[in-house]
C-alpha positions as CSV (number, residue, x, y, z in Angstrom):
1,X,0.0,0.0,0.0
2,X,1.4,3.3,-0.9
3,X,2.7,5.0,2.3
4,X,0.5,8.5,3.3
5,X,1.7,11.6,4.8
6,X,-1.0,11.2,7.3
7,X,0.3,7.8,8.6
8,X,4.1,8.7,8.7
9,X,2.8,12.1,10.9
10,X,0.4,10.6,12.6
11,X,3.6,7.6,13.6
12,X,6.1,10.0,14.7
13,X,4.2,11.8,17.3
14,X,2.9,8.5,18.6
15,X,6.6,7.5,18.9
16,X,8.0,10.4,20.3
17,X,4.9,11.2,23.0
18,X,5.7,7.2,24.1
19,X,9.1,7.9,24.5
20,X,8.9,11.1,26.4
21,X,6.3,9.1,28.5
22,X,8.4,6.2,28.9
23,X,11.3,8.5,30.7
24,X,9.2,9.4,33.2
25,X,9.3,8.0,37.0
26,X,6.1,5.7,37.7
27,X,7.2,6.4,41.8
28,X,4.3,7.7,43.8
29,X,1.8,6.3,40.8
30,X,2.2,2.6,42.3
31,X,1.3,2.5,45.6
32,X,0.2,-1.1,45.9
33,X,3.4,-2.9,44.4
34,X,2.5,-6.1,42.6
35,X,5.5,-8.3,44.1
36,X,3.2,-9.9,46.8
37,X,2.3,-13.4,45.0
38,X,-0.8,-13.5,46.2
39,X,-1.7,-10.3,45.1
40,X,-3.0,-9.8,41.5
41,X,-2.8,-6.2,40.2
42,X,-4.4,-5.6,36.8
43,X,-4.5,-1.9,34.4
44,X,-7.5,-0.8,32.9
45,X,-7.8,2.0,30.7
46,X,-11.4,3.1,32.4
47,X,-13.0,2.3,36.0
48,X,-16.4,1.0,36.9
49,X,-19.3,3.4,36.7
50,X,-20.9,2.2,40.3
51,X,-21.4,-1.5,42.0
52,X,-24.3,-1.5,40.6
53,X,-24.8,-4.5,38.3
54,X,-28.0,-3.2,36.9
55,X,-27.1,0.5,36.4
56,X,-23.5,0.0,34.3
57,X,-22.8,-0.1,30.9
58,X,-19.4,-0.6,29.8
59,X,-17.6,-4.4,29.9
60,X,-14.3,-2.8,31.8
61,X,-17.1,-2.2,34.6
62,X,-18.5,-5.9,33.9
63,X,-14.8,-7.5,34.1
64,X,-14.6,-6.0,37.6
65,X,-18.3,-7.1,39.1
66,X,-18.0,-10.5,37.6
67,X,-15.6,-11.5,40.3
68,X,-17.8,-10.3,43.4
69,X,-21.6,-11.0,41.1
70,X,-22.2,-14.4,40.4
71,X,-24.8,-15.1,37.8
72,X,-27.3,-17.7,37.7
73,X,-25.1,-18.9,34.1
74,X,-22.2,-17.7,32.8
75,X,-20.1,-18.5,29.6
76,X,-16.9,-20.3,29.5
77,X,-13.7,-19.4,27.9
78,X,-15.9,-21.2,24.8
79,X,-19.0,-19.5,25.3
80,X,-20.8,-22.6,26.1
81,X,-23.2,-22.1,29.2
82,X,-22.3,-23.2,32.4
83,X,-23.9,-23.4,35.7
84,X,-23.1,-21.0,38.7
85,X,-26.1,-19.9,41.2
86,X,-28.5,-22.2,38.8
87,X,-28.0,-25.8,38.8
88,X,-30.2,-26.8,35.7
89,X,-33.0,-25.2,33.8
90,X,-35.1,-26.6,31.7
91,X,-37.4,-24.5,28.7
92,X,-41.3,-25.6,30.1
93,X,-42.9,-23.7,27.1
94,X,-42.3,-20.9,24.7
95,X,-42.2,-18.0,27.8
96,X,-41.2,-20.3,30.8
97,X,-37.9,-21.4,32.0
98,X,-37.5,-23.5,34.5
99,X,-34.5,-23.1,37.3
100,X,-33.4,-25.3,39.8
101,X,-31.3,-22.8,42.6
102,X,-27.7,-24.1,44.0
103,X,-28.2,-24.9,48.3
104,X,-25.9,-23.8,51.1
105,X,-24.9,-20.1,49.1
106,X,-24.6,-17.5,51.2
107,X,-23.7,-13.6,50.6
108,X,-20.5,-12.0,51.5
109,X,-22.3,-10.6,54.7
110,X,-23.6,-14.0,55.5
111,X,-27.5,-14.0,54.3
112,X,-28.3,-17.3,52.5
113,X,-29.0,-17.1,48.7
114,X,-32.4,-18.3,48.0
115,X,-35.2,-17.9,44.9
116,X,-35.9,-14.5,46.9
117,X,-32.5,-12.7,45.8
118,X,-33.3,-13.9,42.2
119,X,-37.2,-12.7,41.9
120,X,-35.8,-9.5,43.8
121,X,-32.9,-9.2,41.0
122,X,-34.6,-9.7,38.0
123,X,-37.8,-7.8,38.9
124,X,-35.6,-4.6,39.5
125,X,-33.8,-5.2,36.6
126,X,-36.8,-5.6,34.0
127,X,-39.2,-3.1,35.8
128,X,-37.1,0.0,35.8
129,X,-36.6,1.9,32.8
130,X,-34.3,4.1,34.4
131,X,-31.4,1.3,34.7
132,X,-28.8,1.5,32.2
133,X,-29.2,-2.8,31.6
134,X,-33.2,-2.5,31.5
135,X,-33.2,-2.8,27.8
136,X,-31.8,-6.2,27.9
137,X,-34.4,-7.8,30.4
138,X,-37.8,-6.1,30.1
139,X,-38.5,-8.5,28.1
140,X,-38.7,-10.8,31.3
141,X,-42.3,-10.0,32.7
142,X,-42.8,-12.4,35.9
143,X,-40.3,-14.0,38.3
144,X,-42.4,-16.7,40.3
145,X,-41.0,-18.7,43.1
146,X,-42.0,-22.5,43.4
147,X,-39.7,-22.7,46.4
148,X,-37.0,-21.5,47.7
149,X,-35.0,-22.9,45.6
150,X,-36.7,-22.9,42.0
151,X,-37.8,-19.9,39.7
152,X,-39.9,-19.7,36.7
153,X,-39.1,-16.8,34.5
154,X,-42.0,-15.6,32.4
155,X,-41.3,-13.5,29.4
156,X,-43.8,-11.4,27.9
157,X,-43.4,-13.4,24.2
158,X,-41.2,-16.0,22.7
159,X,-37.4,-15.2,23.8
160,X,-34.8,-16.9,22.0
161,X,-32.2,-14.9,24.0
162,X,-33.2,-15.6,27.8
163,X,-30.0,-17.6,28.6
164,X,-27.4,-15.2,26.9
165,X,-29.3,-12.3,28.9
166,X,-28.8,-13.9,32.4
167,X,-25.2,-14.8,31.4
168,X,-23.9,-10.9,31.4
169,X,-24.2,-7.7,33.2
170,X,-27.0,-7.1,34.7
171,X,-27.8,-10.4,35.8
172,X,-25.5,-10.4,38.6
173,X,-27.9,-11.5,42.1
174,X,-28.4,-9.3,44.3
175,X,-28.7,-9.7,48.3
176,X,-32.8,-8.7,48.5
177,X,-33.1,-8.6,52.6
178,X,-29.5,-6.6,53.1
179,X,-30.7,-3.9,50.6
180,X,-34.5,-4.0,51.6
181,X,-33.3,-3.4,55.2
182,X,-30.4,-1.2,54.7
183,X,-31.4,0.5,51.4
184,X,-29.7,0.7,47.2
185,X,-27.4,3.8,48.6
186,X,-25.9,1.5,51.7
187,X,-25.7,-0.9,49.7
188,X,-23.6,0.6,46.6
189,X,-21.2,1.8,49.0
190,X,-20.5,-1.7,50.9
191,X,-21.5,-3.7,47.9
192,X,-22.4,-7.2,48.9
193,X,-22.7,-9.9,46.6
194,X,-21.9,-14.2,46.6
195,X,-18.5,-14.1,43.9
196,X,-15.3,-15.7,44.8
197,X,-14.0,-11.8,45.9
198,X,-15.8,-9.3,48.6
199,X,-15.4,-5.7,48.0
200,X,-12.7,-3.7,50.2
201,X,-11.9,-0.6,49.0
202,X,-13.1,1.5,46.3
203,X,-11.1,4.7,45.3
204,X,-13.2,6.7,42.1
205,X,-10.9,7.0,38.7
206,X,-8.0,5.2,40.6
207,X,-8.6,1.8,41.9
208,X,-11.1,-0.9,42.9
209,X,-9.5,-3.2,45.5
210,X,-10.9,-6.5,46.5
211,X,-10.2,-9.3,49.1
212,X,-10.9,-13.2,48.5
213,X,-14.5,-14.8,50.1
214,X,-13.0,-17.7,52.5
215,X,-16.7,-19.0,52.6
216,X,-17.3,-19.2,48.5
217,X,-19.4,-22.1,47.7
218,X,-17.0,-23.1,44.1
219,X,-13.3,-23.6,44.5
220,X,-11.2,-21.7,46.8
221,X,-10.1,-18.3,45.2
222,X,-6.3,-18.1,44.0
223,X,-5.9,-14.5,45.6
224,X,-5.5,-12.4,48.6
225,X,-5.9,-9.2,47.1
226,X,-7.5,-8.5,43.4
227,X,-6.7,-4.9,42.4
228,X,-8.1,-3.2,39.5
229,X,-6.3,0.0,39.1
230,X,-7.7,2.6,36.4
231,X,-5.0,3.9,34.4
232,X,-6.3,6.2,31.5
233,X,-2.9,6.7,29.3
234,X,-1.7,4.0,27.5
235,X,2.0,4.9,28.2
236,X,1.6,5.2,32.1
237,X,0.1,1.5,32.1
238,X,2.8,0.6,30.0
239,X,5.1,1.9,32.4
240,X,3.4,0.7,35.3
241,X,3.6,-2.7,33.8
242,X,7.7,-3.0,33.6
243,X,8.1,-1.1,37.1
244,X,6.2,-3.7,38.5
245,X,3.6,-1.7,39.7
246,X,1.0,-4.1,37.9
247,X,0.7,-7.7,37.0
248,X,-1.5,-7.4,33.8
249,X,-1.8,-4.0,31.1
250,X,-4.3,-3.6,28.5
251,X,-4.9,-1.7,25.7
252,X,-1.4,-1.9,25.1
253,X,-0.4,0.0,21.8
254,X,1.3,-1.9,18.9
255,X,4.2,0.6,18.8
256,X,5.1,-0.6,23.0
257,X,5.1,-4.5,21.6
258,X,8.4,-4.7,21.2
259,X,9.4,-2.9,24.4
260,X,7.6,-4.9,26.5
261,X,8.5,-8.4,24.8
262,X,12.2,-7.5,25.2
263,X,12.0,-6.4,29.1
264,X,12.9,-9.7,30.9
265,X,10.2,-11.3,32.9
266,X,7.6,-9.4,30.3
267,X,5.2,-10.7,28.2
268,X,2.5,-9.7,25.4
269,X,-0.5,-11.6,25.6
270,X,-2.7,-11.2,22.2
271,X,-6.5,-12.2,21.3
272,X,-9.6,-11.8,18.7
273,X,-12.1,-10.1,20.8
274,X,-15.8,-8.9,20.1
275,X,-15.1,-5.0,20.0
276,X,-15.3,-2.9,16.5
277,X,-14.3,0.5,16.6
278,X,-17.0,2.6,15.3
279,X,-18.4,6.0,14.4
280,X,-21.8,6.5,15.3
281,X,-23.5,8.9,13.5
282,X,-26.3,11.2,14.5
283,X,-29.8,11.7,11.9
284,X,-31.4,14.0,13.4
285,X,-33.1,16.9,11.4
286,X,-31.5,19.6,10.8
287,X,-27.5,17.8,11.5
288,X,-25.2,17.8,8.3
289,X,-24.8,14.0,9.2
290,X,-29.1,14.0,8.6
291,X,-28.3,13.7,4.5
292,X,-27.4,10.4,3.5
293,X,-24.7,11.4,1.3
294,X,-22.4,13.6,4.3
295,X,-22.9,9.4,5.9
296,X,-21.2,8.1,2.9
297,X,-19.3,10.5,2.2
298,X,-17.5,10.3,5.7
299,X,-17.2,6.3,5.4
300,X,-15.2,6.9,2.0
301,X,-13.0,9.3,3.3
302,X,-11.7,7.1,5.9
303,X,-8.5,4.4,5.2
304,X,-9.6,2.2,7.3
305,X,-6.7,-0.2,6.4
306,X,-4.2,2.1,6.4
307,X,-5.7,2.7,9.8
308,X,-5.3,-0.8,11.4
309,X,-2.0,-1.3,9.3
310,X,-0.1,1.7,10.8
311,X,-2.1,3.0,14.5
312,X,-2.9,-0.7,15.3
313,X,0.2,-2.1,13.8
314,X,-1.7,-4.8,11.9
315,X,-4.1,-5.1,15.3
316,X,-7.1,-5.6,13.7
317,X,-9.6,-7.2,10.4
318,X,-11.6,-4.5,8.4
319,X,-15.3,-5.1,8.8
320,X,-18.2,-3.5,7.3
321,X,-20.6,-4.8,10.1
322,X,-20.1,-4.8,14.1
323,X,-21.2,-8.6,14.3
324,X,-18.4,-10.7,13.6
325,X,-17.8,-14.2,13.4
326,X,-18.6,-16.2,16.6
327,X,-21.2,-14.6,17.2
328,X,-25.0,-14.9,16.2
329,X,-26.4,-13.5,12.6
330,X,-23.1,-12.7,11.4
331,X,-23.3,-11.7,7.6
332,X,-19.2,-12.9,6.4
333,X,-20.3,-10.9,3.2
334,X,-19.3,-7.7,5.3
335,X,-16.3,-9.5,6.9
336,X,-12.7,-8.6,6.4
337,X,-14.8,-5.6,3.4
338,X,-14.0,-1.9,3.8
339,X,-14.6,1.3,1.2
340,X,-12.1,4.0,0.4
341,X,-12.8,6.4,-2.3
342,X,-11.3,10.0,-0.9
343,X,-12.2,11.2,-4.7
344,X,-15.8,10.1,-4.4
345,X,-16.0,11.2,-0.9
346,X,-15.4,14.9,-2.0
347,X,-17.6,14.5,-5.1
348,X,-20.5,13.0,-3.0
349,X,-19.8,16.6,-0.2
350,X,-19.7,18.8,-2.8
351,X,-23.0,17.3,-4.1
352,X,-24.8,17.4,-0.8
353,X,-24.0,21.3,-0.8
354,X,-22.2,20.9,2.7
355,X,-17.9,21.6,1.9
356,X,-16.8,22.7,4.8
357,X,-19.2,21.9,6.8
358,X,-18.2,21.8,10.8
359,X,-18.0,17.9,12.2
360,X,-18.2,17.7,15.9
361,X,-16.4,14.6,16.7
362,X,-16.3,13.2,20.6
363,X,-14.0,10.2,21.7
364,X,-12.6,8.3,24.9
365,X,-9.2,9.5,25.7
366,X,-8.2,5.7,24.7
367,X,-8.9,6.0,21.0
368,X,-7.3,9.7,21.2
369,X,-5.0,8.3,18.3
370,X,-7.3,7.0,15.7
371,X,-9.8,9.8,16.5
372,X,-6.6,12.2,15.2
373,X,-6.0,10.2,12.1
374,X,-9.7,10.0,11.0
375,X,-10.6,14.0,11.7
376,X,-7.4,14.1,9.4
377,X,-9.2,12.6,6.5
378,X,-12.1,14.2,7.1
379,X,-10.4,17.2,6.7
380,X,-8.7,16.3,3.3
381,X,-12.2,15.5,2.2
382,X,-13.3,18.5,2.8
383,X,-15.1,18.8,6.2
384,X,-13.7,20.8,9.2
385,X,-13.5,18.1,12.4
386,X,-13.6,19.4,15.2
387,X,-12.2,17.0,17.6
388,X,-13.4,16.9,21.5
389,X,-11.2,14.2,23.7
390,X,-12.9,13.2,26.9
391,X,-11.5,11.0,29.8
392,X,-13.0,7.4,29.9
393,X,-15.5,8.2,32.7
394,X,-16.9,12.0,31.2
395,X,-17.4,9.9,28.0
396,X,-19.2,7.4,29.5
397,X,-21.4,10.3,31.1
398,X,-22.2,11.4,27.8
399,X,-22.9,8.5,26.1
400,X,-25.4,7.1,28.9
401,X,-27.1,10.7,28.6
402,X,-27.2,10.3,24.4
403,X,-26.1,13.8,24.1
404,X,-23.1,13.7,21.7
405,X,-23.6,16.0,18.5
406,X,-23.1,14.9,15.3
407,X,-20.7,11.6,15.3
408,X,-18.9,9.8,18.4
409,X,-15.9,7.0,18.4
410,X,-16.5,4.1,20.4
411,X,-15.3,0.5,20.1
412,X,-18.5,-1.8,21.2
413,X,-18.4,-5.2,22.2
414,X,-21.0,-8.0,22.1
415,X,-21.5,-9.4,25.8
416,X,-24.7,-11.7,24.5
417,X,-22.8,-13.1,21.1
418,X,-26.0,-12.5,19.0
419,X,-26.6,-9.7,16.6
420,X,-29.2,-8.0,18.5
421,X,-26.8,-6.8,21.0
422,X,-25.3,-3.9,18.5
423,X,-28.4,-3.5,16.5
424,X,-31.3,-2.8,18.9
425,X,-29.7,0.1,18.9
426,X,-31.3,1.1,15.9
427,X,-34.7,0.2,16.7
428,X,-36.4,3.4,17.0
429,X,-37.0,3.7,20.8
430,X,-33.5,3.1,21.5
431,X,-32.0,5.3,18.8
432,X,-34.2,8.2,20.0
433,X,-31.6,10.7,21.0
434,X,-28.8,9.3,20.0
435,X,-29.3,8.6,16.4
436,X,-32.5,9.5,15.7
437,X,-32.4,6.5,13.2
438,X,-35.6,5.4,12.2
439,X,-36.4,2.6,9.4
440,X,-39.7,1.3,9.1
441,X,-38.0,-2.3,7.6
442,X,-35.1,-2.3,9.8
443,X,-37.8,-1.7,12.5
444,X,-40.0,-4.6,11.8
445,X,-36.8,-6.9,10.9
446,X,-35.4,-6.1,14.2
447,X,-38.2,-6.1,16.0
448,X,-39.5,-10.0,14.5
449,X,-36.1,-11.7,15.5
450,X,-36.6,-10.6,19.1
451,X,-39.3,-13.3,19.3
452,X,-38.3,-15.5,16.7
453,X,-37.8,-18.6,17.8
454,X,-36.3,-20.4,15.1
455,X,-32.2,-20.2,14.4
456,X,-32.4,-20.1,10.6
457,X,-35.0,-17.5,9.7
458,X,-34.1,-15.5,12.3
459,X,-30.1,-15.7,11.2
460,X,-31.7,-13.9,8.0
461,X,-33.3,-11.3,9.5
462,X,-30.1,-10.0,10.9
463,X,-28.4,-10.5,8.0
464,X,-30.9,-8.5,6.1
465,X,-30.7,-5.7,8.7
466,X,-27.0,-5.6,8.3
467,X,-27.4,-5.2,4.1
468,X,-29.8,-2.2,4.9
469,X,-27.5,-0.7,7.7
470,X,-24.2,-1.2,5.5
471,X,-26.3,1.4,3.1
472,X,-27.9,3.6,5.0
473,X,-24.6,4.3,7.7
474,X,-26.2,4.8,10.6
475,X,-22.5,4.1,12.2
476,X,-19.2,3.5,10.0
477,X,-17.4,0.3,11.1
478,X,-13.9,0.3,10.9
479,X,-12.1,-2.6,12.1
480,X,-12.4,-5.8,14.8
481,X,-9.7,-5.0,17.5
482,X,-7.3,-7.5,18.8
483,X,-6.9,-7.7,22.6
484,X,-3.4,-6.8,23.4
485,X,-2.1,-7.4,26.9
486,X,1.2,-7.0,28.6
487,X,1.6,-9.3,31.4
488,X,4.3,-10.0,33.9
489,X,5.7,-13.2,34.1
490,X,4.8,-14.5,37.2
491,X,1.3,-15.2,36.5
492,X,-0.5,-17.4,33.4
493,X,-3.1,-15.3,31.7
494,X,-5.1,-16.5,29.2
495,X,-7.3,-13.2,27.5
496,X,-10.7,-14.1,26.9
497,X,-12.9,-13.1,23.3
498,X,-15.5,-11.1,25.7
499,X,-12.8,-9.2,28.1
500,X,-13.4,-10.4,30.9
501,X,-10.9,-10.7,33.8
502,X,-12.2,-13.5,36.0
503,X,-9.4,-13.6,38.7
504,X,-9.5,-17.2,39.1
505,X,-8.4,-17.8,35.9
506,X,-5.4,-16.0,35.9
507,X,-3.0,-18.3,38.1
508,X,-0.1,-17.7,40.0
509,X,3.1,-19.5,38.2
510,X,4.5,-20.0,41.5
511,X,1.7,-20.4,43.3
């Protein structure tokens, strides 16, 4: 591929910011060392949004409340189903599953888990509009106890999704008599829940800290101490990482690789994982990003190859769809496709009457590099960008509150591996706000393979949706990332497709 100016700028600054960063002392930054063994320290670009399992809405928040929230199912390493708080369940009919409840749980404060916590859990969850996971589950219109250990969830129509809902965020259980008695506010700031790790310490936009459950009812947890410490700039959790100040980094960037595979004791750690980095794009009347040729015209503009080739170092697959493989409704006609036309991408601006037309661009302080490159382009086509950087947890602010202007960068995941997870977004309830998008086909497409029951048609549906969308640009898909991780030597991680860091599966190589 020929090489661009925009790349070799774009590179150097990268290099010589990561350098300048890399001189700097990390004393005074890591305050809980990471040289205890049974201490497991891990970097995360963003913290959690609350302990509330119902009320967040971003997987770094997820990958911490896994290890204190148990679910009643969770997925493997394989995304198979496995049992955790629910023994079996059974389908009775088309709106009634059947759960059997696992005996002798208790909560970290010592109140036994019954089918209470679970009716108490789910009700909350799919009865109040105002949580940020309600969407998911109010589909789920009755929790009735047989006893006090079996549930029948009742959903208000044919759900084909039930299992994959109650094996992510938002299904975590709940401890119904502490927070009846002691009320949500106590409880948020002594969480209490029945995972392998109790909360200790929680210090806003710096670290979570947790301690290991002696009475867990699965196998005895590996740590002490878990430590999730949020570290916004790349460069300082890369430095963090080779002082020793943390076991595990991610979001490393491709140009610290090598640094970090020559340090001794060092490791990079790479995987597929769900996330496509993304604009969304607003419709609303009256926004330049409203006429369907400014949509395209931005998507031609962007290299989205040259993109993962030089910013990701080769990080990545160009997608022209956020469901990839692996996960259900996939269209592989979309997979590993991209557009680049900057020629046509003028043409089609100075058709729509809009050349130099303002773009107000927001993005996470973590994509702060590709969000450079791509206002870039937009400017050569012909648009002015202007460029607002947020840090992780003012971003998430905004995004819960759907008040962006005309586009936003975000990399989204898919936590229930099917294709409604990045494209009920677009239904028009959801997209009110934010997109404003609003498809009468798309609508009824969408809105049929919520109850559709059968794998094949319903496979098509989504697959039609994504033809339409691929069109219409509602959102402009750039590439699947890859999970890059450092890692210090003394422990065996294994990253995992949907991000999660389940402490008990990162082991002590000692241990």
């Amino acid at each position: 591929m020929k090489t661009k100016s925009w790349i070799t700028s774009t590179v150097l600054l990268l290099l010589v910011a990561i350098v300048v960063a890399g001189c700097g002392s990390s004393k005074g930054t890591s305050t809980d060392s990471a040289t205890n063994s049974k201490t497991l320290t891990i970097g995360n670009a963003t913290d959690i949004e609350s302990f509330d399992p119902h009320n967040n809405n971003n997987t770094s928040s997820e990958a911490v409340l896994v290890n204190m929230f148990d679910y009643l199912v969770k997925n493997d390493n394989e995304q198979k189903k496995v049992p955790v708080l629910a023994t079996s369940w059974e389908q009775v009919n088309d709106t009634t599953w059947r759960f059997k409840l696992r005996e002798g749980v208790t909560f970290h404060n010592g109140d036994p888990f019954t089918a209470a916590d679970v009716k108490y859990t789910i009700d909350r969850v799919a009865k109040d509009s105002a949580l940020k996971q309600n969407s998911y589950f109010k589909s789920i219109q009755q929790v009735k106890v047989i006893d006090d250990y079996t549930v029948d969830m009742i959903t208000d129509g044919p759900d084909p999704l039930l299992l994959n809902r109650l094996s992510k965020m938002g299904a975590g259980i709940l401890p119904s008599k502490y927070i009846k008695d002691k009320g949500i506010d106590a409880f948020l700031k002594n969480p209490v829940g029945t995972g392998p790790y109790k909360f200790s310490k929680w210090i806003k936009d710096d670290r979570v800290e947790l301690v290991k459950n002696d009475k867990y009812f699965g196998d005895a947890p590996k740590w002490d101490t878990v430590v999730f410490r949020s570290i916004p700039e790349a460069s300082t959790r890369v430095s963090e990482l080779l002082a020793g100040g943390i076991d595990i980094a991610s979001g490393i960037p491709s140009t610290d690789v090598e640094r970090i595979q020559s340090e001794e004791g060092k490791q990079i750690v790479k995987a597929p994982i769900q996330r496509v980095l993304q604009l969304i794009l607003r419709e609303t009347e009256g926004t330049v990003t409203a006429d369907p040729k400014v949509r395209e015209a931005i998507d031609l503009a962007i290299d989205k190859q040259g993109i993962v080739d030089s910013i990701a170092g080769g990080a990545g697959i160009v997608t022209r769809t956020s469901v990839t493989p692996g996960n259900f409704g996939a269209d592989p006609s979309l997979y590993k496709q991209t557009l680049y036309d900057p020629a046509k991408a003028k043409q089609l601006l100075q058709e729509s009457g809009h050349t130099g037309a303002e773009l107000n661009m927001t993005v996470s302080s973590q994509y702060k590099e590709y969000a450079e490159v791509v206002a870039a382009m937009l400017n050569e086509a012909g648009f002015k960008a202007n460029l607002e950087v947020l840090e992780p947890s003012a971003f998430s602010e905004r995004y819960s509150s759907k008040s962006f202007k005309e586009i936003f960068m975000i990399g989204i995941g898919n936590s229930l591996f099917d294709a409604s997870n990045n494209y009920n977004r677009y239904l028009k309830t959801e997209a009110a706000g934010e997109t404003d998008f609003n498809n009468p086909k798309v609508e009824k497409l969408l809105q049929d393979a919520l109850v559709n029951m059968d794998p094949a048609s319903r496979e098509k549906q989504y697959q039609e949706v994504q033809q339409i969308l691929a069109e219409e640009r509602p959102a402009v898909y750039f590439f699947q990332m890859e999970g890059i991780y450092g890692a210090d030597g003394r422990v065996k991680f294994t990253p995992r497709s949907d991000e999660m860091f389940y402490a008990d599966d990162i082991t002590p190589v000692n241990g």
